[in-house]
C-alpha positions, -999 to 999 in steps of 0.1 A, spaced: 0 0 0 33 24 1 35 24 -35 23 58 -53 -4 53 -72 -6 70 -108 -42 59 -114 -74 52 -108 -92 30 -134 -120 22 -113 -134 45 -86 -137 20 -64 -99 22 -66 -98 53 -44 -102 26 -14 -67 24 -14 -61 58 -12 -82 61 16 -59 29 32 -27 48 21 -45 74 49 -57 49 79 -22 34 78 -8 71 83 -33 76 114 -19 42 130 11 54 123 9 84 140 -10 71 171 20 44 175 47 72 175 26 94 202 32 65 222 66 56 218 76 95 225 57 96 256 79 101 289 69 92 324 48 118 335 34 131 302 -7 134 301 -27 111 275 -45 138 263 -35 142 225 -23 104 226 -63 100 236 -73 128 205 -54 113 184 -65 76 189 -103 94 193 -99 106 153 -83 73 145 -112 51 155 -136 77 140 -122 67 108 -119 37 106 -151 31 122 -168 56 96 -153 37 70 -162 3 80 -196 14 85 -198 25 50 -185 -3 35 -207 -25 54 -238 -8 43 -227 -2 4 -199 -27 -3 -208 -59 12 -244 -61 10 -239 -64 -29 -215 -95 -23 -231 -112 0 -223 -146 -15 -187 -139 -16 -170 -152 13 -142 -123 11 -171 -100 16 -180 -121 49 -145 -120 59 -144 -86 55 -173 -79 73 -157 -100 103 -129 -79 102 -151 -50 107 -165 -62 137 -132 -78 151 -115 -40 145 -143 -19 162 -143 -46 195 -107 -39 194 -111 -1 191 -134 -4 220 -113 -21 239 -84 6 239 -109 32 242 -124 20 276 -82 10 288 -75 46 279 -105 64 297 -102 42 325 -139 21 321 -139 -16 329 -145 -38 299 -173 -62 301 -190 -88 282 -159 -79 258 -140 -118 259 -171 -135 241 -183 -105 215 -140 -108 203 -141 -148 204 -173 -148 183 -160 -123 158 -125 -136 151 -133 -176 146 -148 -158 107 -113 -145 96 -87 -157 74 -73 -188 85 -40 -168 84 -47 -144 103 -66 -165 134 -38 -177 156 -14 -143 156 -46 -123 164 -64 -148 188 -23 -145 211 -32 -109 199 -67 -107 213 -58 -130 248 -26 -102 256 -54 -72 255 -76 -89 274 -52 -100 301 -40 -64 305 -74 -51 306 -81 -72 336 -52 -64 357 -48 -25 341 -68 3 355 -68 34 336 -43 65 340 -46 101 332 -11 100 330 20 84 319 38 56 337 63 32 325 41 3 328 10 21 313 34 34 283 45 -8 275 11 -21 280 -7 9 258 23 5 231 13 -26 230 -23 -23 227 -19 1 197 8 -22 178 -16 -52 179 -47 -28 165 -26 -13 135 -12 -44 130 -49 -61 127 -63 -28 108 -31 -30 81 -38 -72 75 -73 -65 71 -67 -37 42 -41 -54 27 -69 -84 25 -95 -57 9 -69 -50 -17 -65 -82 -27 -96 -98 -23 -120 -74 -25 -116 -48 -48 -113 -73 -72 -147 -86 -68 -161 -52 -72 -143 -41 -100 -161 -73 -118 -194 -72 -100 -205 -38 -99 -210 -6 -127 -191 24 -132 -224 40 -116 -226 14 -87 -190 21 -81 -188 59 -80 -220 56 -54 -196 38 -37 -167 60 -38 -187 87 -29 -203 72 -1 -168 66 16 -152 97 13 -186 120 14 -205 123 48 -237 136 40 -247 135 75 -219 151 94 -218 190 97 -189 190 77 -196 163 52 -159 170 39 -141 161 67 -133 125 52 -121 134 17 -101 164 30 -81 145 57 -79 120 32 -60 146 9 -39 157 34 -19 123 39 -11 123 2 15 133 -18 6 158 -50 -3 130 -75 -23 110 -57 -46 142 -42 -49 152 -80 -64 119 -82 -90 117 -56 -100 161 -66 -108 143 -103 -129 115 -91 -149 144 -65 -156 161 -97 -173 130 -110 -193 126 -79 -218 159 -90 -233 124 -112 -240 105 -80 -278 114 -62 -268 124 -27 -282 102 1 -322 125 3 -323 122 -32 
């Protein structure tokens, strides 16, 4: 996913743009960690994993609602739709560690959800899965930064990125695939539109425009041509 890309000859292509900018935001919440020092408040470790989990969340949800209902029968879909489910128990996990909530009911939602992915992908994230849940149960959470809270929270966030870049890097070369064959030009740009447009937020830019921001010139002329194709697509009241 590093790789520049020079162009997009299906809109449903700008998925990967859009992974190009959720591996930048992992990225970014894993060095907050690493440079904290004992003593330093969680606050914009906290905003930053907060925006994090709003996009990937936001973009599952999309997905789920526009991409995988269409491909239903294809068990990459289903996978991918697992993955979703894994990601947010995950994200809600680290959210309750970081604001100091106690996790429960958590242990069976996370077994359920990650029997359905890739065969590949089961054991590393099931030893995964077991070292958040043992921390959460012996962890309570800190305003603050201590040594232990900065190994176990490293942690943590290493095992979510980790989980969040298998599972695009799956999309890629699964998915996509499927709906560049399965759907229309039309059905695609819907698509497209749907991920990077929120038609219910106050600023329905705010995807596409952080989006833009984590890519280098080429690739944001890319994703301003395809937004010029999306005046084609009937907006969600239509």
């Amino acid at each position: 996913m590093a790789e520049e890309i020079t162009a997009l000859d299906s809109p449903i292509d700008a998925m990967a743009l859009i992974h190009k900018a959720l591996v930048a935001e992992g990225s970014r919440v894993q060095s907050l960690i690493e440079g904290y020092a004992p003593g330093d408040s969680l606050q914009n470790f906290r905003a930053a994993f907060n925006f994090w989990a709003t996009t990937l969340m936001y973009h599952a949800d999309v997905e789920d609602r526009y991409m995988t209902g269409p491909l239903k029968e294809f068990q990459p879909a289903r996978v991918n739709e697992a993955e979703h489910r894994e990601l947010d128990g995950l994200f809600q996990d680290l959210t309750a560690y970081v604001d100091g909530r106690e996790v429960t009911g958590l242990e069976g939602t996370v077994r359920k959800a990650i029997v359905a992915l890739h065969e590949e992908q089961h054991a590393e994230l099931m030893e995964r899965l077991e070292d958040v849940l043992g921390v959460l149960n012996e962890e309570i959470g800190r305003t603050r930064v201590i040594a232990r809270t900065k190994r176990h929270l490293y942690g943590k966030v290493v095992a979510l990125k980790i989980c969040q870049d298998d599972h695009l890097e799956s999309e890629e070369a699964f998915v996509l695939p499927e709906i560049r064959e399965r759907l229309s030009e039309e059905q695609q740009l819907t698509m497209a539109k749907r991920l990077l447009i929120d038609e219910a937020a106050e600023d329905p830019r705010w995807i596409i425009d952080w989006v833009s921001r984590e890519l280098p010139p080429g690739e944001r002329t890319l994703l301003a041509d395809l937004e010029d194709r999306f005046e084609s697509v009937p907006s969600m009241a239509d």
